[in-house]
C-alpha positions as CSV (number, residue, x, y, z in Angstrom):
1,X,0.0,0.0,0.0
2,X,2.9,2.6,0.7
3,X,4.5,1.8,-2.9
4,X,0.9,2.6,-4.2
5,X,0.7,5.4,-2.4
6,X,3.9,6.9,-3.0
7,X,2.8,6.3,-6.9
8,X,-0.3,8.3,-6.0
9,X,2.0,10.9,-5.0
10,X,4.9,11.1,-7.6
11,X,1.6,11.2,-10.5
12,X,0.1,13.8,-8.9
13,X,3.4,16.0,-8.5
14,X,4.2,15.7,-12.0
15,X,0.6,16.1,-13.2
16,X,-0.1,18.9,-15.3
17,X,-3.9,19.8,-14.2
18,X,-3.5,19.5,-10.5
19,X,-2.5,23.1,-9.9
20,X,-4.3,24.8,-12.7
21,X,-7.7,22.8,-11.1
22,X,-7.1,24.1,-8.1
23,X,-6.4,27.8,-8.8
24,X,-10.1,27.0,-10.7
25,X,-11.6,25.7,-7.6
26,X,-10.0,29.1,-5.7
27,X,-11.4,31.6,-8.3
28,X,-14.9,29.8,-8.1
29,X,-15.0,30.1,-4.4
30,X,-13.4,33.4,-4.2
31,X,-16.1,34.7,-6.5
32,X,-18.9,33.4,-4.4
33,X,-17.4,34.2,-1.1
34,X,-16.2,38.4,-2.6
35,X,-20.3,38.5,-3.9
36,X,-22.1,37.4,-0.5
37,X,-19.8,39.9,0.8
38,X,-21.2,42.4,-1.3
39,X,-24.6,41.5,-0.8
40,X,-24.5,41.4,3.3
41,X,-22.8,44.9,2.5
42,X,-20.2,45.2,4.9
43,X,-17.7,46.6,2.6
44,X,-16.0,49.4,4.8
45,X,-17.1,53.2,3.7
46,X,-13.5,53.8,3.4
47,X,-12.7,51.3,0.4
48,X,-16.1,52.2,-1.8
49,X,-14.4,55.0,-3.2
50,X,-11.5,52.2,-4.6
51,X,-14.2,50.3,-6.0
52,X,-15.9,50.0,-9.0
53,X,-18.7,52.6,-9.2
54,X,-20.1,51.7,-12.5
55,X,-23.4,50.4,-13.3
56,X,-24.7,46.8,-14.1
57,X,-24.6,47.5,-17.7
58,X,-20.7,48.5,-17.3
59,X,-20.0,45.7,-15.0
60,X,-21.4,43.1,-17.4
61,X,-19.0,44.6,-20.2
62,X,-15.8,45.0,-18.0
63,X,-16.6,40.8,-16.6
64,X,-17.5,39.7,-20.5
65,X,-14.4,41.4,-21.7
66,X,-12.3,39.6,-18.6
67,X,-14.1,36.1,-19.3
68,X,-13.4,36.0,-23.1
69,X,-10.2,37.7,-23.3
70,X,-8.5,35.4,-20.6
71,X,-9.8,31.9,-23.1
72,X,-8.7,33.5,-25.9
73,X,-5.4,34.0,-25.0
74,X,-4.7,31.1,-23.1
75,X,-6.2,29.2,-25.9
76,X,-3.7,30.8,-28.4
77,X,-0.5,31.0,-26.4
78,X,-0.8,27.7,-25.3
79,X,-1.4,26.4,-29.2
80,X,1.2,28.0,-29.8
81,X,3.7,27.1,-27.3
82,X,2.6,23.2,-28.1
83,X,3.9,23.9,-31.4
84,X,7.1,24.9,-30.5
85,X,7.5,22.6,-27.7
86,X,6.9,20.2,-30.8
87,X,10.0,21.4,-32.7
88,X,12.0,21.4,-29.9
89,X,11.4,17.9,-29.0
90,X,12.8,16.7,-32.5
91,X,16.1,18.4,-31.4
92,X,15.9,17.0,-27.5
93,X,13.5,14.1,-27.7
94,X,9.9,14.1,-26.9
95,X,10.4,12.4,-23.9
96,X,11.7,15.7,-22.5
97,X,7.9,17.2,-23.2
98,X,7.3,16.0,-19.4
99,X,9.8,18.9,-18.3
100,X,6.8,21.3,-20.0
101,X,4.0,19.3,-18.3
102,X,5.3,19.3,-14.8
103,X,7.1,22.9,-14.5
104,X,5.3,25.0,-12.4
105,X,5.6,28.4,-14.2
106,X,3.2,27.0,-16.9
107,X,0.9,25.5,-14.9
108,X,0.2,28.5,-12.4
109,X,0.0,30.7,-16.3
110,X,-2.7,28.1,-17.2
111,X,-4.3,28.4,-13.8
112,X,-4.3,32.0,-13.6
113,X,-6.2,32.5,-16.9
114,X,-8.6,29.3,-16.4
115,X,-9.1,30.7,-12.5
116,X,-9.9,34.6,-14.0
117,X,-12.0,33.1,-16.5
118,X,-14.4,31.2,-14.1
119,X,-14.2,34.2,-11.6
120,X,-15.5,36.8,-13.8
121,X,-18.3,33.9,-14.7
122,X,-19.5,33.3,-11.5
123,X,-19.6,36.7,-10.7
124,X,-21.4,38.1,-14.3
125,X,-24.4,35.7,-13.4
126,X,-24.7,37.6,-10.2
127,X,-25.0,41.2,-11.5
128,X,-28.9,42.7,-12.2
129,X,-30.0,45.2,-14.2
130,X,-32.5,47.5,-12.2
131,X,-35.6,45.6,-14.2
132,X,-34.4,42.2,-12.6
133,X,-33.5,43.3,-9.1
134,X,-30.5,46.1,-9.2
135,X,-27.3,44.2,-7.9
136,X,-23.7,45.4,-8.5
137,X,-21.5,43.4,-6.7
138,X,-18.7,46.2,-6.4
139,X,-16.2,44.3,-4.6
140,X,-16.2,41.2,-7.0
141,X,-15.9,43.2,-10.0
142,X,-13.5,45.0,-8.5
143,X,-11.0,42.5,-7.9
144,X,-12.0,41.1,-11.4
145,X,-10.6,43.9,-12.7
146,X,-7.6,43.0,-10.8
147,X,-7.4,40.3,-12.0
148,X,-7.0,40.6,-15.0
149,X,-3.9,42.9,-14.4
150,X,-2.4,40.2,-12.9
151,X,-3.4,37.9,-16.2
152,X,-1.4,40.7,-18.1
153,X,1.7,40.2,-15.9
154,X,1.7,36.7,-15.7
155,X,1.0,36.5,-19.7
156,X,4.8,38.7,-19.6
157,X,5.8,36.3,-17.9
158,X,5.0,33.3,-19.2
159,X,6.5,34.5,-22.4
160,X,10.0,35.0,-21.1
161,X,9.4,32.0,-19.2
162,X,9.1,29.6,-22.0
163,X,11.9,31.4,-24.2
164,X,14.3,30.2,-21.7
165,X,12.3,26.5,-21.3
166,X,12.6,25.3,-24.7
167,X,16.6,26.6,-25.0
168,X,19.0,23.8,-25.2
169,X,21.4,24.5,-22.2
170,X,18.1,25.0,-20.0
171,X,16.9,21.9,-20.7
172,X,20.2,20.2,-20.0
173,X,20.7,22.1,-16.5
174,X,17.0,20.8,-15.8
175,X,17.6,17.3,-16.9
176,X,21.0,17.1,-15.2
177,X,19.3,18.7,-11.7
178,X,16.9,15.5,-12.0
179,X,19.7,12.9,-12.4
180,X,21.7,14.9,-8.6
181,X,18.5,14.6,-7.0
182,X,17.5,10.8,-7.7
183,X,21.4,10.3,-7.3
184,X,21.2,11.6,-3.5
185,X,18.2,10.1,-3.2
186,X,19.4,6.2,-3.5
187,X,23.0,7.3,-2.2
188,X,24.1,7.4,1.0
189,X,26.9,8.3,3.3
190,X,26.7,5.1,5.7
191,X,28.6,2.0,4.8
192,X,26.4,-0.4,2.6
193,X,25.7,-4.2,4.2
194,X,27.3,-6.7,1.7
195,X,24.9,-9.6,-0.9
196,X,25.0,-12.8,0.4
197,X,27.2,-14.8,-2.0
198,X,25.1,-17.0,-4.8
199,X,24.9,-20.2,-2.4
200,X,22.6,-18.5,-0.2
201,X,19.5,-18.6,-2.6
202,X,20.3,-22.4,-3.4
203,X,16.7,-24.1,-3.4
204,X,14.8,-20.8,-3.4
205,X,11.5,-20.8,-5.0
206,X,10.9,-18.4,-8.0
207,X,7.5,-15.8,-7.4
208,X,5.7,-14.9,-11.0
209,X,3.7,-11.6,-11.4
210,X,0.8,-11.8,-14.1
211,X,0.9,-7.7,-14.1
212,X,2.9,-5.9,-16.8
213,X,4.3,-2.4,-17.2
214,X,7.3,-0.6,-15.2
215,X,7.7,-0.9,-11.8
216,X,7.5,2.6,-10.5
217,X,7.4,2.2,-6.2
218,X,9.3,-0.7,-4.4
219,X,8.3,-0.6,-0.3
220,X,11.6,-2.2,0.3
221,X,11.1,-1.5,4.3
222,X,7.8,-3.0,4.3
223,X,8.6,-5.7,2.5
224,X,11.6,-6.6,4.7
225,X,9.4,-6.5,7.7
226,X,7.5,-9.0,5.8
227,X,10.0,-11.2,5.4
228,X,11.6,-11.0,8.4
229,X,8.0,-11.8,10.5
230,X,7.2,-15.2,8.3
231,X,11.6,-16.1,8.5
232,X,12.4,-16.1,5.0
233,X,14.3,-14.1,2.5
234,X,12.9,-12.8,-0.5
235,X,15.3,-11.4,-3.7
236,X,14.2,-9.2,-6.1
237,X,14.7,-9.8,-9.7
238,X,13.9,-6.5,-10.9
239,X,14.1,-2.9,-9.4
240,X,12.3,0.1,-9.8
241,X,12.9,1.3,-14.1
242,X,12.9,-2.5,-15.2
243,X,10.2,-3.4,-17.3
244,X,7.6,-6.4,-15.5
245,X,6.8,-9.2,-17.8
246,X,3.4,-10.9,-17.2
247,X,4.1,-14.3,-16.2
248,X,8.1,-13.8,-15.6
249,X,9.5,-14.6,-12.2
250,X,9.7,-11.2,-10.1
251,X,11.1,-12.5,-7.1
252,X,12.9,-15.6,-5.5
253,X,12.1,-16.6,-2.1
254,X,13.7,-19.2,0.3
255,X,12.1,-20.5,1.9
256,X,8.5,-20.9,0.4
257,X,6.2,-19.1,2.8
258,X,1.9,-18.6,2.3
259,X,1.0,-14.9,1.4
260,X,4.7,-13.7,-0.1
261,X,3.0,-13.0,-4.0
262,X,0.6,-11.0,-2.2
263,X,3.3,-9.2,0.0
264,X,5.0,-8.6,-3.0
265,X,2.4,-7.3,-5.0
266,X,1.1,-5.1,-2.0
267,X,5.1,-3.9,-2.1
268,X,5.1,-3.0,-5.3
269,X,3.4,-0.2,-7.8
270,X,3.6,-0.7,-11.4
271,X,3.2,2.3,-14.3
272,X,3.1,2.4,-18.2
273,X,5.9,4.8,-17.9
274,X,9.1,5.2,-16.8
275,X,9.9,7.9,-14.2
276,X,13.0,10.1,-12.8
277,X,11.6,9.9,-9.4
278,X,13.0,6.5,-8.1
279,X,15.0,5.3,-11.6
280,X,18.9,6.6,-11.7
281,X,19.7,5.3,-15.0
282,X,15.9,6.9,-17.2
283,X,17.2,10.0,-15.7
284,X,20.8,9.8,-17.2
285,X,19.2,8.4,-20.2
286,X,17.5,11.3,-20.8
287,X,20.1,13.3,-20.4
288,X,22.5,11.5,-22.9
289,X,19.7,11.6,-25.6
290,X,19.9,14.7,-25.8
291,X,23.9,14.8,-26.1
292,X,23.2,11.6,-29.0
293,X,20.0,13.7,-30.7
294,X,22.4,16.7,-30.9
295,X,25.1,14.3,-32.7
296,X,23.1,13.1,-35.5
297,X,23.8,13.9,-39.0
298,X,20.2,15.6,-39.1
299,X,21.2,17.7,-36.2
300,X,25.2,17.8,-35.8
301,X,25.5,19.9,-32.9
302,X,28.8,18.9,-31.1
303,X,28.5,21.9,-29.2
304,X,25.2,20.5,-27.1
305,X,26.9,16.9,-26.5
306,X,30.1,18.6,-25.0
307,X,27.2,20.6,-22.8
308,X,25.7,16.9,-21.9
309,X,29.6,15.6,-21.1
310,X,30.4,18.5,-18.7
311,X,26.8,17.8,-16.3
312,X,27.4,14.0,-16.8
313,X,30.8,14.7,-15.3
314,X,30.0,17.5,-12.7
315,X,27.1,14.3,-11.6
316,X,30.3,12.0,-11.3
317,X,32.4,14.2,-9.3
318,X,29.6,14.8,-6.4
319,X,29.3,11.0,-6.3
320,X,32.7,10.9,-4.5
321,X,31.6,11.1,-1.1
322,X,28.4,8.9,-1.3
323,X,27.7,5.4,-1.7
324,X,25.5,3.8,-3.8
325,X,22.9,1.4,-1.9
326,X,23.6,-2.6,-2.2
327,X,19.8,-3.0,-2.0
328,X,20.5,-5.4,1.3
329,X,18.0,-5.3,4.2
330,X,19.0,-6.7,7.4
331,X,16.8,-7.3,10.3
332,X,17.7,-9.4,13.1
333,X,21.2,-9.9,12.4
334,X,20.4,-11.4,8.8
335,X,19.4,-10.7,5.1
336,X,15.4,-10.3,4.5
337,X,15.5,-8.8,1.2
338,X,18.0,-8.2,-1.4
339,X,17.1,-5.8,-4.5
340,X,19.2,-5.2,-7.5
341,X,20.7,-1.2,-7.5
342,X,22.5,0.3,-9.8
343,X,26.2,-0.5,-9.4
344,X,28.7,2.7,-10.5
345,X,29.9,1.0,-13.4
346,X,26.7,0.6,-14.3
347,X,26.2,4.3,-13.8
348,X,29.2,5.2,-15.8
349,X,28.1,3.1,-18.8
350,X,24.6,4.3,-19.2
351,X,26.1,7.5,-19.2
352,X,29.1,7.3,-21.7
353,X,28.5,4.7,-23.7
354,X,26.1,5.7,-26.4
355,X,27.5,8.6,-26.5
356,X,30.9,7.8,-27.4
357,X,29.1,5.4,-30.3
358,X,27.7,7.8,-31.6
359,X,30.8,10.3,-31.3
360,X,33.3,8.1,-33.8
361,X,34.6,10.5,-36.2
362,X,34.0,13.8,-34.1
363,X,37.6,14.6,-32.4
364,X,35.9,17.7,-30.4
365,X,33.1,15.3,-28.7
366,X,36.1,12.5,-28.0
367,X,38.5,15.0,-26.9
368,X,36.1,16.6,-24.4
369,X,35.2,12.8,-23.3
370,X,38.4,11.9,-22.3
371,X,38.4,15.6,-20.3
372,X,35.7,14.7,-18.5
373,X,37.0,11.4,-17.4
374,X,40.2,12.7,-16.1
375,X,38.6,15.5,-14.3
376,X,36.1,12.6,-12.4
377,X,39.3,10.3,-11.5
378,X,40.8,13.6,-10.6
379,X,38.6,14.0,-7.3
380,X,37.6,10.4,-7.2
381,X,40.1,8.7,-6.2
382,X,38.0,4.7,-5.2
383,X,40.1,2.1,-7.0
384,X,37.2,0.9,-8.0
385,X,35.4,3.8,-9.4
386,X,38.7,4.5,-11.4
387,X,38.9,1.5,-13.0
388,X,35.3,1.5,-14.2
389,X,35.8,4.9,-15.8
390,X,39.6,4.2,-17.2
391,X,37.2,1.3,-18.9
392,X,35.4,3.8,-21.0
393,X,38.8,5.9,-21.4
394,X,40.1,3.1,-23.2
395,X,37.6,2.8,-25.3
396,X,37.2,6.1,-26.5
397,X,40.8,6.0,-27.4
398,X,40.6,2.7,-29.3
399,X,37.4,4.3,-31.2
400,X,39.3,7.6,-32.0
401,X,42.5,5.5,-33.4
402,X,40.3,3.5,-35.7
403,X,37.8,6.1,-36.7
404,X,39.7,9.4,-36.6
405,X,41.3,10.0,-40.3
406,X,43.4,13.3,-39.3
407,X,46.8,12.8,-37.6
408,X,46.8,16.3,-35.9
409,X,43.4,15.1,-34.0
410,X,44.4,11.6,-33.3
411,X,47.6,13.2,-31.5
412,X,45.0,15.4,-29.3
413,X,43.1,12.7,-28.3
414,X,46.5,10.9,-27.7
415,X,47.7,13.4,-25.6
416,X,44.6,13.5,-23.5
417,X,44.7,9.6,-23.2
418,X,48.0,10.3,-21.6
419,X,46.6,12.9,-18.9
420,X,44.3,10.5,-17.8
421,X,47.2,7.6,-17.7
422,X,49.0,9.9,-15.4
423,X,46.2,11.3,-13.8
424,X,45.2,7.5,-12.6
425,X,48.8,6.7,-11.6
426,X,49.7,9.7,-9.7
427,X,46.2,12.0,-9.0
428,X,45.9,15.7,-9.3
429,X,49.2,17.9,-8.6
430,X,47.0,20.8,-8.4
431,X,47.5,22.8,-11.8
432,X,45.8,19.9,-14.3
433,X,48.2,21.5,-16.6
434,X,48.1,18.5,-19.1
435,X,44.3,18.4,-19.5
């Protein structure tokens, strides 16, 4: 139930009606409550003379003009900014169309014209002409008025808003903010409990899920208090990004005990979609398919995958003093639940690999690879760690010597090779002169 839950939660944060429905709901209720305040009339003396002071005839014009100007142009600019978002997703990749969806600027624009639109609604059925009754609500038609000032601002706004939303580098610095904060999120500073070696699940009994789709929410805790009440161990097969077969194992438990597919289901929260929320590697992804889109013959922007090397790089660095969690839960001196995490070479694959394939022949994009790297082994200094990333150094200079056709740039890459070499070997001397 929490997994479902925290699903509940993650959909509704990156909904885009959510807000814009409620600023609705508040310019609905704010109209009804500002009109019985006009009609108990206890509207100071003082403020009348702010007020409107019109008649019913004026007030229905100035609330008409408020209502159908606000859909109009919230109609058009958002057509319009659909249409651009569209080009700019065939340069970035339409999965990036969720960083429109979700950003708050756009939906408190959307809300403020769809909430001034409903106000001045509810409050033009209120006003009457002297032949049906002779009620101005002042005060509501007042703050109408207002409001749609404040649609005037925030339609300034919004268009300086979006200029900077749908520019390259912004997109990357939004991207590359989503990869550091699901990176702290499944990091940690304390010292990670070790897997049991491959002996331990001898004999364990395999748990198959007839549910399909990406598993989105994993109650690890819950499901290690599970498993540690009915004395068994349960390991997951899959963890939260990985796609769920109908029909495939999901689990393993040992031993066998009544009630673990439903504890595992109950654990677990599937979604059509993958999502940057609890998934370290979709959030990278996206991040490098912006740096491959932007290195395709259609596109051939080296300029943006250097962008996309520097963040991937900058993420690297302020991994050095975390640790990555093993996915191990201890309770009661023994392991209850292992689930797979993402290991750092793992990490460092998803994030060069694919770029670097689709790099062969640029020396600028290779060069500023092997950069990167050294700068990463340069404050990480995990034996470990290095190896995995002198992994990807080598190949990038293995790529460059079979795909780069000018001496001159085969020597730079050469020469930045080397840094790393010594880099590795001796770590940073303070200057970094040779990179």
């Amino acid at each position: 139930m929490t997994a479902r839950l925290r699903k509940l939660i993650d959909d509704l944060a990156e909904s885009f009606w959510l807000l814009p429905a409620l600023l609705v709901a508040f310019g609905v209720i704010s109209a009804w409550a500002l009109v019985a305040v006009d009609r108990e009339g206890i509207v100071p003396d003082w403020a009348e003379e702010w007020l409107y002071n019109g008649g019913a005839t004026g007030a229905r014009t100035l609330l008409g003009a408020v209502a159908s100007s606000t859909i109009g142009v919230a109609g058009t600019v958002f057509s319009i900014t659909i249409a651009a978002l569209s080009l700019a997703a065939g340069q970035m990749g339409p999965r990036l169309l969720r960083n429109f969806t979700r950003d708050r600027g756009n939906q408190i624009t959307l809300g403020v014209f769809l909430g001034t639109f409903c106000y001045a609604l509810v409050v033009l059925r209120s006003v009457r002409l002297p032949d049906e009754g002779a009620f101005i609500p002042h005060l509501a038609v007042s703050v109408g008025i207002a409001l749609a000032f404040v649609c005037v601002a925030t339609l300034v706004y919004f268009v300086g808003h979006m200029s900077g939303r749908i520019n390259v580098d912004t997109v990357i610095g939004l991207v590359s903010e989503d990869v550091r904060d699901v990176m702290r999120t499944l990091a940690t500073d304390d010292r990670q409990p070790a897997a049991p070696p491959p002996a331990f699940w001898r004999g364990a009994e395999p748990i198959a899920d007839d549910r399909r789709g990406y598993l989105h929410q994993l109650d690890e805790n819950g499901l290690a208090t599970w498993a540690c009440e009915h004395d068994t161990a349960i390991k997951m097969l899959v963890r939260p990004g990985d796609y769920v077969f109908p029909g495939a194992p999901i689990a393993m438990i040992k031993p066998l005990r009544d009630g673990a597919a439903e504890a595992i289901r109950n654990a677990t929260a599937l979604s059509p979609q993958r999502s940057t929320s609890t998934d370290l590697l979709f959030a990278v992804r996206q991040l490098v398919e912006v740096g491959v889109r932007a290195l395709s013959p259609g596109i051939n922007d080296p300029h943006t995958a250097i962008s996309v090397l520097d963040r991937l790089g900058s993420a690297l660095c302020e991994m050095k003093p975390l640790r990555l969690q093993t996915g191990v839960s201890i309770k009661d001196d023994r392991t209850v639940l292992v689930v797979p995490h993402v290991r750092y070479d793992e990490l460092v694959g998803a994030m060069f690999h694919m770029i670097r394939q689709n790099a062969a022949g640029k020396p600028s994009v290779l060069i500023r690879m092997m950069e990167v790297m050294t700068w990463v082994v340069s404050c990480e200094r995990d034996p470990a760690r290095m190896e995995a990333v002198r992994k990807h150094a080598d190949l990038v200079m293995r790529d460059a010597e079979r795909d780069v056709a000018s001496p001159s740039d085969l020597s730079d890459i050469r020469v930045r090779h080397r840094a790393f070499a010594d880099m590795i070997a001796g770590g940073p001397d303070g200057t970094l002169d040779a990179i």
